[in-house]
N, C-alpha and C positions, 0 to 999 in steps of 0.2 A: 453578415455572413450569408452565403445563399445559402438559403434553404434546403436544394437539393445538392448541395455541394457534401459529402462523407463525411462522417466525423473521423481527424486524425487521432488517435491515441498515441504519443510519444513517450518512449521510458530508457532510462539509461540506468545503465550498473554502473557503480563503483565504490574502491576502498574508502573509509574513513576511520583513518586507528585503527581499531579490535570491531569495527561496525561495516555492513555492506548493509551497500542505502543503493535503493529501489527509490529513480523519480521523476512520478509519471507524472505526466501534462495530456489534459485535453477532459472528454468527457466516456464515462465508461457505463459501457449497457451492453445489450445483448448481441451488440454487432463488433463493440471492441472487444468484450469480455474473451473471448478465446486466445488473444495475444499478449492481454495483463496473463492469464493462465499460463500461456508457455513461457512467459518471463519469469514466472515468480514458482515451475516448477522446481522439486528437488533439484535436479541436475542443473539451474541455472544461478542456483541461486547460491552464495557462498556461507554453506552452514557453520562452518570451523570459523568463522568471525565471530559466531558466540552472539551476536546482536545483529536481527534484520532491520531496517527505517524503513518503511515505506514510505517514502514523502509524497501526500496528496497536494500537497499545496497550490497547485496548478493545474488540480482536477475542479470544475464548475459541479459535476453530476456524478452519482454514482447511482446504480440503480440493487437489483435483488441479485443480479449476475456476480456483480461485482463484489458484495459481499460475500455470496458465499462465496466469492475464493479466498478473500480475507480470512473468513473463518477457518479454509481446510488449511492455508499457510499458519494459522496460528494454533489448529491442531494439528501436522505435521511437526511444528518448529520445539511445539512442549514435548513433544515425543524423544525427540533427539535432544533435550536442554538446550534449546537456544530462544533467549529473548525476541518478542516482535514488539513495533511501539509505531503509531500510525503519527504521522506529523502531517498537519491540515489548523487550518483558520477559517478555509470556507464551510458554510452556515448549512447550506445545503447536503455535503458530506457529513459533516459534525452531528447533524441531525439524524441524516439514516443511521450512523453507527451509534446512536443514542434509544432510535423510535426500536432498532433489532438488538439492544443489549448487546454490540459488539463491545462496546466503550466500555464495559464489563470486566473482559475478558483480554483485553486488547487496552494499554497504554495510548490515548491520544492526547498528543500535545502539542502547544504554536507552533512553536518553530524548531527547526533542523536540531541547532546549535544544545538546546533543551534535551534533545534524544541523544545524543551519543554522550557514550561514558567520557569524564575526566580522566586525560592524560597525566 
């Protein structure tokens, strides 16, 4: 990768059953962090599915931006009764949301199929 080339953050919405799954690819810090935010504001986000996924899986990095938005979506989401659950395998995520007690607070697990309720 060049060096001086931007970091992409890519994120798409969509249904799964009773779940809207958030998933983001790329790496998120203080220069992507404003557009995970307007992705995962209230109004983007589909509360009435009862369960949010955030799928990391295809995030390398996350930094202190990134978290706290995680945090304010998972204080938002208990506000209104709706589950969050972070799905990620990479080491580097799993850790910040370990070293900041997100992982606490916040359901993270391997894979997709793991987060969403049985049909």
């Amino acid at each position: 990768m060049d060096e001086g080339a931007p970091v992409v953050l890519r994120i798409s919405h969509r249904r799964a059953g009773t779940a809207h799954v958030v998933e983001v690819a790329g790496e998120i810090d203080a220069g992507t962090a404003p557009e995970l935010r307007r992705e995962l504001a209230p109004e983007a986000v589909d509360t009435a599915a009862g369960l949010v996924v955030i799928d990391l899986s295809e995030v390398r990095f996350i930094d202190s931006a990134g978290l706290t938005i995680l945090a304010g979506l998972h204080r938002r989401s208990r506000e209104r009764g709706v589950g969050v659950t972070v799905v990620t395998r990479q080491y580097a995520v799993k850790r910040a949301l370990s070293i900041t007690g997100l992982d606490e607070l916040i359901p993270v697990v391997a894979d997709l199929a793991e987060a969403l309720p049985a049909e």
